[in-house]
Structures are given as C-alpha cells and as structure tokens.
LOTINU-290791 format. One line per 5 residues: for each residue x, y, z of C-alpha. Coordinates in Angstrom, 2 decimals. Example, Ala and Ser with C-alpha at 12.3 -4.5 7.8 and 13.67 -1.06 7.14 Angstrom:
BEGIN
12.30 -4.50 7.80  13.67 -1.06 7.14
//
This chain:
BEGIN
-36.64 -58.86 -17.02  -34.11 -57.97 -14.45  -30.92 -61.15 -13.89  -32.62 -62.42 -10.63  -35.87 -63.66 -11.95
-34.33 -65.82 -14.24  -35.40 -69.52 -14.34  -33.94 -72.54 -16.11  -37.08 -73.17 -18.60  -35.81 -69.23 -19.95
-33.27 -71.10 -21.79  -35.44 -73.98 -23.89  -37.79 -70.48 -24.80  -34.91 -68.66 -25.70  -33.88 -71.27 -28.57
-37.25 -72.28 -29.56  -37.61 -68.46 -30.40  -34.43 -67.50 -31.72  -33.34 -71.30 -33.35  -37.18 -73.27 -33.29
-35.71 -75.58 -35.97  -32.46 -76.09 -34.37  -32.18 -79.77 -33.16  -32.25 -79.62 -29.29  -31.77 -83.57 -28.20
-30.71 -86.47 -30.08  -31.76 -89.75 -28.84  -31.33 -92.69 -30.86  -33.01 -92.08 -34.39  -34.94 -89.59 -32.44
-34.15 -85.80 -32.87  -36.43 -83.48 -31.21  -36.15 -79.71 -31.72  -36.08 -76.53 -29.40  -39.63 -75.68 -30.55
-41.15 -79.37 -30.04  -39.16 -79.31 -26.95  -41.03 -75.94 -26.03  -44.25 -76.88 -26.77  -44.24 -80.31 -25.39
-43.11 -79.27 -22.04  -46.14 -76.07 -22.06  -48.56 -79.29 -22.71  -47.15 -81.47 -19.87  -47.18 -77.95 -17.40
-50.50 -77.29 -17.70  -51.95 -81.00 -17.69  -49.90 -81.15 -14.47  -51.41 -78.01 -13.14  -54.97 -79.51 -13.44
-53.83 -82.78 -11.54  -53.15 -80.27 -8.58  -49.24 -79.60 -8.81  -48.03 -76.20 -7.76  -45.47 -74.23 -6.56
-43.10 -76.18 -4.02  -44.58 -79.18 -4.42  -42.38 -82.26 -5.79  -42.48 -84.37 -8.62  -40.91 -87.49 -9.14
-40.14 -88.99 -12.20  -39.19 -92.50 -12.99  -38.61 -93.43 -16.89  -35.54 -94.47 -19.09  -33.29 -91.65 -19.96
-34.98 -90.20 -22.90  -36.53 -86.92 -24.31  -39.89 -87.72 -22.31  -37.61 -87.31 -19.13  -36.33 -83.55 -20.20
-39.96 -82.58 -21.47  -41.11 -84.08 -17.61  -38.20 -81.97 -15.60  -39.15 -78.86 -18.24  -43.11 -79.41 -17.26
-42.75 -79.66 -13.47  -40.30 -75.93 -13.28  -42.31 -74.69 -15.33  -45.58 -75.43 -12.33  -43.12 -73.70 -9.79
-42.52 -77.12 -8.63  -38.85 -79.15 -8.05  -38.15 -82.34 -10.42  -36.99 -85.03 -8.84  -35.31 -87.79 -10.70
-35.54 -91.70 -9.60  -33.25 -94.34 -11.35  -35.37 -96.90 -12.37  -31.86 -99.19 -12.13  -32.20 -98.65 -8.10
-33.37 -101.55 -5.59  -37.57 -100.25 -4.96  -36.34 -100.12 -0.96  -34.18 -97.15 -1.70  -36.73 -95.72 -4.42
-39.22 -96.02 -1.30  -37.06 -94.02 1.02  -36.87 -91.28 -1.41  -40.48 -91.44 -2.55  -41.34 -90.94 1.24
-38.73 -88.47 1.69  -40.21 -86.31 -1.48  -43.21 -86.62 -0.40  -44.50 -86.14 -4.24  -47.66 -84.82 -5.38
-47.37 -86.94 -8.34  -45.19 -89.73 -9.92  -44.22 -89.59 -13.78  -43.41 -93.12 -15.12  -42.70 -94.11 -18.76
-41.22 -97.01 -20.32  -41.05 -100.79 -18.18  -41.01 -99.38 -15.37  -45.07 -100.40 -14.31  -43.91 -103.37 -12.23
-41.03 -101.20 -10.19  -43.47 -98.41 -9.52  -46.06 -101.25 -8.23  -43.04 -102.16 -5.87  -42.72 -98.60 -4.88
-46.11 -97.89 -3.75  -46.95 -101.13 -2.25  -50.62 -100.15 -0.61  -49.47 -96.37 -1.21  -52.88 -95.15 -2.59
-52.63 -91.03 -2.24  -49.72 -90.64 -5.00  -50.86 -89.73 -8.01  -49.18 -91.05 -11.20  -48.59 -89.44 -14.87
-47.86 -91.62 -17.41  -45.51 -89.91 -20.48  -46.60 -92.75 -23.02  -49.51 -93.09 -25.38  -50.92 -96.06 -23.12
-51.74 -96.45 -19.52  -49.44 -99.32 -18.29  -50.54 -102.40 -17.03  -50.20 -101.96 -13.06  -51.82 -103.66 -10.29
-51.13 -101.15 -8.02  -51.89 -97.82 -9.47  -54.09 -96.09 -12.56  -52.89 -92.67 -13.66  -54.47 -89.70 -13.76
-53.37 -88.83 -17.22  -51.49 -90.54 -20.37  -49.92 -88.78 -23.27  -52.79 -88.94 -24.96  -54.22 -86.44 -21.94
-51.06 -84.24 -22.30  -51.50 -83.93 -26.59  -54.67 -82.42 -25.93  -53.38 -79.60 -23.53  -52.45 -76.09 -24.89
-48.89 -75.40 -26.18  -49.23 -71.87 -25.43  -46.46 -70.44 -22.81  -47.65 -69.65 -19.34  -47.20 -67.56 -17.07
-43.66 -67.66 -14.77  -43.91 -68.77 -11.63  -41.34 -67.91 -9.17  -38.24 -66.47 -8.84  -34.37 -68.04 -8.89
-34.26 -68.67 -5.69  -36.84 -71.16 -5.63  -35.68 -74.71 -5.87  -35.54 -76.62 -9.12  -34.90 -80.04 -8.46
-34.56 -81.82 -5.43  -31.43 -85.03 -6.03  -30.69 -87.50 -3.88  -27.07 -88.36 -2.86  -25.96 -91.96 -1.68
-25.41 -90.09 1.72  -22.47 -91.71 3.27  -24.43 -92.90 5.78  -26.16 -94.77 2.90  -29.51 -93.72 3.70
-30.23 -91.16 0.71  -30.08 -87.56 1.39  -31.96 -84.58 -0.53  -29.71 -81.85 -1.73  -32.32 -79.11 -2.99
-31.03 -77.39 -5.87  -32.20 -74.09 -6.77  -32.54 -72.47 -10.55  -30.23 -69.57 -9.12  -27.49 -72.63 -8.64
-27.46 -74.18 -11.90  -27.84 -70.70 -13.74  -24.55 -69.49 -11.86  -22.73 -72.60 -12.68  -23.73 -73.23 -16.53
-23.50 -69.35 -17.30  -19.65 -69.80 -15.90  -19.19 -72.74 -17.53  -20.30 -71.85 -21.02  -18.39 -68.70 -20.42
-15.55 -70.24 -19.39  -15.44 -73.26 -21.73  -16.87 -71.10 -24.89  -19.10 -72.65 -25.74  -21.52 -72.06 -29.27
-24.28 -72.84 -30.38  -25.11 -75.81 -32.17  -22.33 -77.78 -30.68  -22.87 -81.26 -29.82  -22.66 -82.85 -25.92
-22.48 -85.91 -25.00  -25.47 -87.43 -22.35  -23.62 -89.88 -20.99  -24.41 -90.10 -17.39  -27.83 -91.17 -15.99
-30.32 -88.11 -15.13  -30.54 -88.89 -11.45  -26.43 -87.92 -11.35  -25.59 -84.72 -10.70  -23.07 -84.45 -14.20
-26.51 -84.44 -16.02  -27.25 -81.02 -14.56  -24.51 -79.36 -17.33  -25.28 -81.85 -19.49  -28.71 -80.89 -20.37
-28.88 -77.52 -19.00  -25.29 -76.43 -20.56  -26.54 -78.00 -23.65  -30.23 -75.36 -23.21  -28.28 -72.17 -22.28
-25.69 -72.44 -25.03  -28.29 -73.58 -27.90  -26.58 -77.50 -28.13  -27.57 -80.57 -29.36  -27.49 -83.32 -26.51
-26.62 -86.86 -27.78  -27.83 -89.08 -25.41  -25.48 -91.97 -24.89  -27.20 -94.94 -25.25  -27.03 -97.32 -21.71
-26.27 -100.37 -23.95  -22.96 -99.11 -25.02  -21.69 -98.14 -21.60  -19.39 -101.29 -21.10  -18.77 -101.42 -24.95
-15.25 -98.87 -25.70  -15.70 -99.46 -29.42  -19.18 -98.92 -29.87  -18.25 -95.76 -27.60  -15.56 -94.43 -29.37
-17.72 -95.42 -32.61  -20.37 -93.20 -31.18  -18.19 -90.12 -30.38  -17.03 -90.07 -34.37  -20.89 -90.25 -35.45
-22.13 -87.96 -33.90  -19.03 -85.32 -34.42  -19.47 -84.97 -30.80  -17.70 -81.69 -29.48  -17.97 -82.20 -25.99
-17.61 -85.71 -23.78  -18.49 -85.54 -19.79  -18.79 -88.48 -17.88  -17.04 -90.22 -14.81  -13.34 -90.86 -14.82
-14.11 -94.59 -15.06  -15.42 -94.73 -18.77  -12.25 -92.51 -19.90  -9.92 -95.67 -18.17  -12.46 -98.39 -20.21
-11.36 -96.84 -23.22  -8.11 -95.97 -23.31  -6.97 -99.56 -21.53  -9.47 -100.99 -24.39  -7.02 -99.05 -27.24
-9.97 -97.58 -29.09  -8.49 -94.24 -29.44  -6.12 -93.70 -32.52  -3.64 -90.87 -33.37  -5.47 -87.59 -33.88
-9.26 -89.80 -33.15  -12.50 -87.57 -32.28  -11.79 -84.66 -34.67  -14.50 -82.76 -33.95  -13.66 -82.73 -29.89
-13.39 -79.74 -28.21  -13.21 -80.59 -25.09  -12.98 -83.64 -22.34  -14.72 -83.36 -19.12  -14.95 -85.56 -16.06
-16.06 -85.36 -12.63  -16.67 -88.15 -9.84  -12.80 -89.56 -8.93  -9.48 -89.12 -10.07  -8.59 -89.78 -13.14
-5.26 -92.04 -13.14  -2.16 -89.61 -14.96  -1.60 -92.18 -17.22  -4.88 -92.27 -18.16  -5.28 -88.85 -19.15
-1.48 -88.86 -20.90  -2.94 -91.54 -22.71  -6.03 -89.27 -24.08  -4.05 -86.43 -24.51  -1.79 -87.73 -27.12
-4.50 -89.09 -29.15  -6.51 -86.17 -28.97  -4.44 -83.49 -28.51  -6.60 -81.11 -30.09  -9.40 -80.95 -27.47
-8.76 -79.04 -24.07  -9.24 -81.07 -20.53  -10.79 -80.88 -17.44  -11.61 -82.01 -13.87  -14.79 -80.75 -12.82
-14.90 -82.57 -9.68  -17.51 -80.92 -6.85  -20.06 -82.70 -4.40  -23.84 -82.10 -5.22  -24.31 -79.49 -3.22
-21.97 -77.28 -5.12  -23.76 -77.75 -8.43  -21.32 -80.12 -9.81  -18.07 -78.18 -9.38
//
C-alpha cells in the first residue's frame, strides 16, 4: 500500500514472510522466531478483540521484560489500540497514577507481579486483566478474563489493519519534572520516521544482533525492539541480573557476538572504570549507542581505544522526539 498507511506490526509480517525461520528475540535460553513472533501476537489480537479492546482504547501491560511483553505490545497495535508499558520495579502509587491516567480497557500481567497489580487496583473492579502465562495467578483482588491457555486457542491467521500512521501506538509515561508522570502519546508515524532514519543512517542488515538492555517502559527500547523488527535483527535481551555486574556484561556482549550495544551513558562508565574491556574486545561490534546524559570524554576515549573498530554515538532526545 501507499507509505502513509504504514504501521509498526508491518515490520514483524514482513520477516515472518520473507525470513519465518530467522530468530527474532533472544531471551535467555529462549529464542523465538519472526514467524512464532507473528503468529503469537495474531492469537493475543484477536483474544483481546473479544474482551472488548478496540481502536483508541489503551492497554497496559505489566510483566518482566521478556518475549510475552513484545507479543503483548504486537497484540494491542495490532486491535488499533496504544500499548502502554508499566515497570513492575515502580512504587504501586505511581503505577496508580498512570493506571488512572490510561484509563485502560484492560491490564496484561505476567510473571510475580499478582501481588503489585492487587496493590494497583485496590477496590478497582471495572479493569479487566489478561494474564500472558499458562495459569491464572493467585490474586485477591482480581480474576482475568483470559490466560494463555485462552490466547493458544485463538486463530493465528492475520487480520485485518486497523488504522492508519497517524494513530497512536503507545502511550509512555515520563517522570515529568514535576514528578507527577506525564503521557507522551507516540504515534506509529513517529517511530517509523525515526527507525527508517536510523537503520538508514546506521546501515543496518539483517540478522544483526542488538542489545535489549534498557527496561521496556524507557523510551531507548523503542529502537531497540522496533530497529531490531524493521531491519530483520535478533534482539538479545539483557538480562536485569547482570546490570550492576561489568564482567558478566562484557561476558555477555562476546556471547552473543552482539553488533550493536544501546543503553544509558551510566552502564558504559560501570564498565570501563570496572576494566572489563581489553585491546581490540567485542569483535563483532558495530556500533555503540547511548542516550539519557552525557557521557564523560574520558569515558568514551576509554571505549574507543579498546574498540576501535565499532562507530559511536549520542542519540540523546526527550520522549517526545522519539528518542533523538
């Protein structure tokens, strides 16, 4: 169709028909492919279409960072409704102001995340909740509407587009620096103009391998999984665990012949002050990213000489602009 209908779920069908095989996200011994990816997020779109979702409406989701959270933001664009992520490592007061902000149709929660959700809702009986594993958690507040189990049994089929790229796709939430949290709607139109220039711009190929480093409810995450979707990559999600660990980080970067790294300055400094990094380390980089707050010159000098084979750069930009 013509460039202005395009929609960010146009990428995930692209692969799955071109590269079905091809591994699409990597998450611990997990791998899950563009097809799977494809299919699972059909299922979840129409089981979310018979709880009552639809176009404009919002849906928040609350789970670990894991493939369950892409196939959840794939299912709700795919309704013609926004995604809207919620860190379950946030205090339930703030969750609550968002929540009531949203003003959700429905809740996705997966993972241990029962007894923050309970917190959340506190008497709140109209939301209705999804639930992305096999069994219904034990809640005392809330029963959901549907399980995995529900979502298996749904259709894989495609169906039909709804909307157009100016519709919004997500709705994130900003610390506000009033510190009361602040929606920044984000449409498809915004991230397609950003990743297209980015994978333009950084050259990007297919089968490359990105780093998921930052948590799904930060706006870096945007290029992180949809850069990964438009240019056919593999996204390695970073596991939490090794956040404050350098070694295990830099360890991580050589096993998974990561090609790309994007996260805050902050984890760059960890490292390099840590003296992980050895001559000519991280073959397989391409490329160094950051975005969030300056990065200190002698931190980058630092990076540079060790890996002075991959290309850097500062991507910084407030939500609003799409990352950068």
């Amino acid at each position: 169709g013509n460039r202005m209908s395009a929609l960010l779920q146009d990428w995930v069908l692209r692969q799955a028909l071109a590269r079905p095989q091809a591994t699409a996200i990597v998450a611990g011994g997990e791998r899950v492919t563009y097809a799977a990816l494809e299919e699972a997020s059909n299922r979840l779109a129409r089981t979310l279409l018979d709880a009552g979702c639809r176009k404009g409406d919002r849906v928040c989701f609350l789970m670990p960072k894991s493939p369950a959270a892409l196939i959840v933001m794939l299912g709700v664009i795919k309704t013609g409704a926004m995604h809207v992520p919620l860190d379950p490592n946030s205090p339930a007061t703030r969750l609550r102001r968002i929540v009531t902000s949203a003003e959700p149709t429905l809740i996705m929660g997966a993972g241990p995340v029962a007894p923050l959700l309970d917190e959340i809702l506190s008497g709140e009986k109209d939301v209705a909740i999804g639930w992305m594993d096999e069994a219904a958690p034990r809640a005392e507040e809330f029963r959901p509407c549907f399980t995995r189990a529900d979502i298996d049994r749904a259709s894989a089929a495609p169906l039909p587009r709804v909307g157009t790229s100016g519709d919004p796709g997500h709705l994130l939430f900003t610390s506000g620096s009033t510190g009361i949290p602040k929606g920044v709607i984000i449409t498809h139109a915004n991230v397609i103009a950003f990743v297209e220039w980015a994978v333009r711009h950084f050259g990007v190929e297919p089968g490359e391998r990105f780093s998921g480093h930052t948590p799904l409810h930060f706006d870096l995450s945007t290029y992180d999984i949809f850069g990964s979707f438009a240019s056919g990559a593999e996204l390695h999600f970073v596991p939490p665990e090794l956040a404050l660990l350098p070694h295990k980080l830099a360890a991580f970067v050589r096993e998974a012949k990561l090609t790309q790294w994007f996260s805050v300055p902050g984890v760059l400094t960890h490292m390099a002050k840590s003296g992980v990094l050895t001559e000519g380390d991280f073959p397989s980089l391409r490329r160094v990213m950051w975005c969030g707050e300056v990065l200190p010159t002698p931190i980058l000098i630092h990076w540079m000489e060790r890996v002075p084979h991959a290309r850097f750069s500062n991507l910084y930009g407030p939500t609003e602009a799409t990352i950068a």
